[in-house]
C-alpha positions as CSV (number, residue, x, y, z in Angstrom):
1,X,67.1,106.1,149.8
2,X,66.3,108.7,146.8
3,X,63.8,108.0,144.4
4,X,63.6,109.2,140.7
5,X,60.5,110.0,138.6
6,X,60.2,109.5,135.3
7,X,57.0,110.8,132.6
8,X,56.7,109.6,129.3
9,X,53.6,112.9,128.6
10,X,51.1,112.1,126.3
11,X,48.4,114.7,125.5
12,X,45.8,112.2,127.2
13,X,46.0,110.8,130.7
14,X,45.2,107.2,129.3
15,X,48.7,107.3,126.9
16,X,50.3,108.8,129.8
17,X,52.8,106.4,131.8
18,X,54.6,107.0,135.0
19,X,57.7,105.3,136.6
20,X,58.8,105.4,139.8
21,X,62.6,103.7,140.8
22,X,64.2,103.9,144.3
23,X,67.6,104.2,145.0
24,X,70.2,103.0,147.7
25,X,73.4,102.4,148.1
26,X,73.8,99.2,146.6
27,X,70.6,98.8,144.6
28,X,68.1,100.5,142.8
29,X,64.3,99.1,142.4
30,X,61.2,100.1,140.3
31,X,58.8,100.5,143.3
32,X,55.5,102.1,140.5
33,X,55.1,101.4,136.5
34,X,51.9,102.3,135.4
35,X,49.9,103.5,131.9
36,X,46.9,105.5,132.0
37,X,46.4,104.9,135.7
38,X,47.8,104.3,139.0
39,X,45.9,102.1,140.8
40,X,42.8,103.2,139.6
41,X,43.1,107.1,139.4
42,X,43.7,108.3,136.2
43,X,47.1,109.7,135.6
44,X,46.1,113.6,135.2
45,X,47.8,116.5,135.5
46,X,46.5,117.2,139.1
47,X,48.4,113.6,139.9
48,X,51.7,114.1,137.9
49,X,52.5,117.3,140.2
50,X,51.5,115.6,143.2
51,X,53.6,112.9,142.3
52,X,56.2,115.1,141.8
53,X,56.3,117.1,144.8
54,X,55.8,113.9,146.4
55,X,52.2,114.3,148.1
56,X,50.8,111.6,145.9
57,X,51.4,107.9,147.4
58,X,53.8,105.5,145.9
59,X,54.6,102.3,146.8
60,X,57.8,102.5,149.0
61,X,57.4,106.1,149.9
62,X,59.6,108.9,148.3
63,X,62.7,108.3,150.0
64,X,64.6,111.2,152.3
65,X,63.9,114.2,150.6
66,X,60.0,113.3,150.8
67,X,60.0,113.3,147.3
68,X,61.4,112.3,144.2
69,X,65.0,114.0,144.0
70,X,64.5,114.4,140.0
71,X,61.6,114.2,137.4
72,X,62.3,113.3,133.7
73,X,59.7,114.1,131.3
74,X,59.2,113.7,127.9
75,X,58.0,116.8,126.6
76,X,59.3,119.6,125.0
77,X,59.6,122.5,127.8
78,X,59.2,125.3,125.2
79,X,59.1,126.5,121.4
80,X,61.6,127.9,119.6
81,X,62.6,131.4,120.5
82,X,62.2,132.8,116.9
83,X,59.0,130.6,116.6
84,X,57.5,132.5,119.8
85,X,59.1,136.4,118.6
86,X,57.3,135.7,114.9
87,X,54.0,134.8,116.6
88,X,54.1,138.0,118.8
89,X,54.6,140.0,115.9
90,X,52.1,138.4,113.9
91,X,49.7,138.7,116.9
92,X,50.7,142.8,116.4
93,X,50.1,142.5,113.1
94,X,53.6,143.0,112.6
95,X,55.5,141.4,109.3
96,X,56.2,137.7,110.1
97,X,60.1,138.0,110.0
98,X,60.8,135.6,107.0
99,X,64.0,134.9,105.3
100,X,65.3,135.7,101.6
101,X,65.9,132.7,100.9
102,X,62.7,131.3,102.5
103,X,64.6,129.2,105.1
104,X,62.1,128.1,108.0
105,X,64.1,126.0,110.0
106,X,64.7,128.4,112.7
107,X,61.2,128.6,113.7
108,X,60.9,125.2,113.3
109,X,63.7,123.7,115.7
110,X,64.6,124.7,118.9
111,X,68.4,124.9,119.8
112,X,68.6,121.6,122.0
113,X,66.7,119.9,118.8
114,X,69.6,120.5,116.6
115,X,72.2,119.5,119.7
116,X,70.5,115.9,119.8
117,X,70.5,115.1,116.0
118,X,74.4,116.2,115.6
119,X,75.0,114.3,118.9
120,X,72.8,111.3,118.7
121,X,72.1,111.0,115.1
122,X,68.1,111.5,115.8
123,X,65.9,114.9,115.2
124,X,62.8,115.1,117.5
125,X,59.8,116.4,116.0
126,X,59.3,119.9,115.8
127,X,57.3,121.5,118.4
128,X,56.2,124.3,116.5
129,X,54.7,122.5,113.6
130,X,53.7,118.6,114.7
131,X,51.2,116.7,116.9
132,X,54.5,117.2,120.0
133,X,52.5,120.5,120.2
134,X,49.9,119.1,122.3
135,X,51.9,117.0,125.0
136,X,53.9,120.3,125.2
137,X,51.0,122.3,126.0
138,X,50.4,120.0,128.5
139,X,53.8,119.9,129.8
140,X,53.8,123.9,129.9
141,X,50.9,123.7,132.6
142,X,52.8,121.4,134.7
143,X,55.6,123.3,134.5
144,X,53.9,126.7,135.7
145,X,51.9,124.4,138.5
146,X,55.3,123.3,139.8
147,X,56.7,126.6,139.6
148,X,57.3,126.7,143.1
149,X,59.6,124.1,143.7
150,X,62.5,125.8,141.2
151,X,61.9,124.9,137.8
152,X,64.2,125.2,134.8
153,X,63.7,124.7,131.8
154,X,67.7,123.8,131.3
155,X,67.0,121.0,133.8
156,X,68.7,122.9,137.4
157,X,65.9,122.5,139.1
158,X,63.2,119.6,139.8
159,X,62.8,118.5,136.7
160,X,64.5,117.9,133.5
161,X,63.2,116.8,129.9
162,X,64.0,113.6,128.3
163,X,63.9,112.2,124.8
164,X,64.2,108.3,125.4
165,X,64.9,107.5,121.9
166,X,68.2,109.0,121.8
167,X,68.7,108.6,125.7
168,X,68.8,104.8,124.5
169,X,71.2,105.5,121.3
170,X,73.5,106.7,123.5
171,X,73.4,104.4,126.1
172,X,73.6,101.4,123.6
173,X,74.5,102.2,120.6
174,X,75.5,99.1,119.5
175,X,71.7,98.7,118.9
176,X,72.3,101.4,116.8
177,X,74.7,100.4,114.6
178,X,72.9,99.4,111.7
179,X,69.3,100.2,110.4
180,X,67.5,98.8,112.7
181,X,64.0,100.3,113.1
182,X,61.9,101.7,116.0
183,X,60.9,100.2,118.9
184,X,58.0,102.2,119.1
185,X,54.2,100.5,118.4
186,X,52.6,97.2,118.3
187,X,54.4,96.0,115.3
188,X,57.6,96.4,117.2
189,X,57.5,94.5,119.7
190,X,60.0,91.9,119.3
191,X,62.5,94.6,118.7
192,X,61.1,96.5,122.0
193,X,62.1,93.0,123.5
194,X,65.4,93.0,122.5
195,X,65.9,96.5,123.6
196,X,64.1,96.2,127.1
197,X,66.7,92.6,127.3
198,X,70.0,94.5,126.7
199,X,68.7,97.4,129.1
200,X,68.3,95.6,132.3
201,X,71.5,93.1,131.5
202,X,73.5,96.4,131.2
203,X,72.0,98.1,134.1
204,X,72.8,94.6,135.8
205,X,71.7,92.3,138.8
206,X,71.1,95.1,141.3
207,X,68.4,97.0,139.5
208,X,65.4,95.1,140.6
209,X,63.0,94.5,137.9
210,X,59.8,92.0,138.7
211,X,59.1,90.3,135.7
212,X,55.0,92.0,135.1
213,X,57.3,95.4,134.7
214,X,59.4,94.0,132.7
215,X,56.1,92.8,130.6
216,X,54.8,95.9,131.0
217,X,57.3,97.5,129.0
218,X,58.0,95.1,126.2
219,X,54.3,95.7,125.5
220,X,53.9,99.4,125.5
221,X,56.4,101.6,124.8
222,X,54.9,104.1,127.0
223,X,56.2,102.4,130.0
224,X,59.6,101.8,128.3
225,X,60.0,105.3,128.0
226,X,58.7,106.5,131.2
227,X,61.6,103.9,132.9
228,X,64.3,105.6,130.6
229,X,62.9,108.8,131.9
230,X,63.5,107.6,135.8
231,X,67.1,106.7,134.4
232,X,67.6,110.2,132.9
233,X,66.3,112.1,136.1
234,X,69.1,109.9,137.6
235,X,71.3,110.5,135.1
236,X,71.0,114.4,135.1
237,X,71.2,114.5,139.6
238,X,74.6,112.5,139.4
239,X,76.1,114.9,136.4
240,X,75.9,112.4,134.1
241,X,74.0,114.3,131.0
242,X,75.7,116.8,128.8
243,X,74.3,120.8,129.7
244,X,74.0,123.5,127.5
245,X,76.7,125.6,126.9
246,X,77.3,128.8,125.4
247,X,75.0,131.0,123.9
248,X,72.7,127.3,124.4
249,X,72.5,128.2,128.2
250,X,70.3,131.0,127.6
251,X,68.7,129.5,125.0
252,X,67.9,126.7,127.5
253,X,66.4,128.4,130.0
254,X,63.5,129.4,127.7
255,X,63.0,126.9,124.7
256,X,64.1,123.7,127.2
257,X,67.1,121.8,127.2
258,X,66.8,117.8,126.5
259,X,69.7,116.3,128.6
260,X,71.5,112.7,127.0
261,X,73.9,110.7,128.5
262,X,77.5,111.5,128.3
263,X,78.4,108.0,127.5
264,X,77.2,104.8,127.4
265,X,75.8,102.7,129.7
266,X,78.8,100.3,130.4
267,X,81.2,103.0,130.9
268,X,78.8,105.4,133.3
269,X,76.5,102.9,135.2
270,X,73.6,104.9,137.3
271,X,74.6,102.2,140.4
């Protein structure tokens, strides 16, 4: 058995959620779902690396590698590269390294931003210049805590970062097709429904699902998107996420590289 991890990073423990899904041969199961806290301990940072390196206790245990074989998280890994050089030389009291033609995009978006808007028709908010700041900040310290075990920001090593919004466009996109609108808040709900639905009939009979998780996550979005993160982490281990390439592998390994499916669901199942 493997397991996969999946964190959907909020810059408070209590809009943090965590998911947990075992694998086998023949059948996968979510063995922990959980907002805010996990059986009564809050989920803070100290937690999400122990999770990770699998010292924290899960329901099920962490499978033969004594911990999860992938983390997901959703949270950018880094800022923009011209972002971060116009800071330090602002911070020098160096000229901030503007454009003619008073362009700021480049400071604004990071490389793998502009990758998932061509490729999945949705542009993540900038980390440089909106409220994604603060889970990142977050994220950056448990990156450097879980240094150790071979991070990479372009997703090589334990863990990878996931943006479940277009992780979902691509895996159906047929829910997609027209303008149908977010899935994310309490107003949405019925189309959180519909989206949770057509996720476990596509993933199919041997992904056990009880039906409180299933509950859980037609009613926060939070847990939705930490169990597309466990799917990503399982997507990326079995080379089924597009990587960087090009001049975007360097890129990667500094501003982060957010990894989407290749295909959809139907035609690249995680079982």
């Amino acid at each position: 058995m493997e397991t996969t991890l999946g964190i959907d990073l909020a810059s408070q423990p209590r809009n943090t959620a965590l998911c947990v899904v075992a694998w086998e041969a023949d059948r996968a199961e979510i063995v922990a779902l959980a907002r805010g806290d996990l059986r009564g301990q809050k989920l803070t940072d100290a937690l999400l690396v122990e999770a990770a390196r699998g010292e924290h206790a899960i329901d099920g245990g962490w499978g033969g590698a004594g911990r999860p074989v992938k983390v997901a998280i959703d949270a950018p890994f880094g800022w923009p590269e011209r972002f971060v050089r116009a800071v330090e030389a602002h911070h020098r009291l160096a000229r901030w390294p503007t454009r003619s033609d008073g362009v700021r995009w480049p400071f604004e978006r990071r490389a793998t931003d502009r990758f998932v808007y061509d490729h999945a028709q949705k542009l993540p908010l900038s980390v440089s210049t909106d409220r994604i700041a603060y889970p990142a900040m977050r994220c950056a310290g448990l990156l450097g805590a879980l240094a150790p075990d071979s991070v990479a920001r372009d997703g090589t090593g334990l863990v990878a970062e996931a943006y479940p919004d277009a992780a979902l466009r691509c895996w159906l996109p047929e829910l997609w097709e027209t303008r149908a609108g977010s899935y994310k808040g309490a107003a949405a709900r019925p189309r959180r429904a519909h989206v949770v639905k057509t996720l476990l009939d596509r993933l199919g009979d041997r992904f056990a699902v009880s039906d409180d998780q299933c509950e859980r996550c037609i009613d926060s979005d939070d847990c939705l998107d930490a169990l597309v993160c466990a799917l990503v982490a399982r997507a990326v281990q079995r080379g089924a996420t597009i990587a960087p390439k090009h001049e975007n592998r360097r890129l990667a390994l500094v501003e982060g590289w957010i990894h989407l499916p290749r295909a959809p669901l139907a035609d690249l199942p995680l079982l």
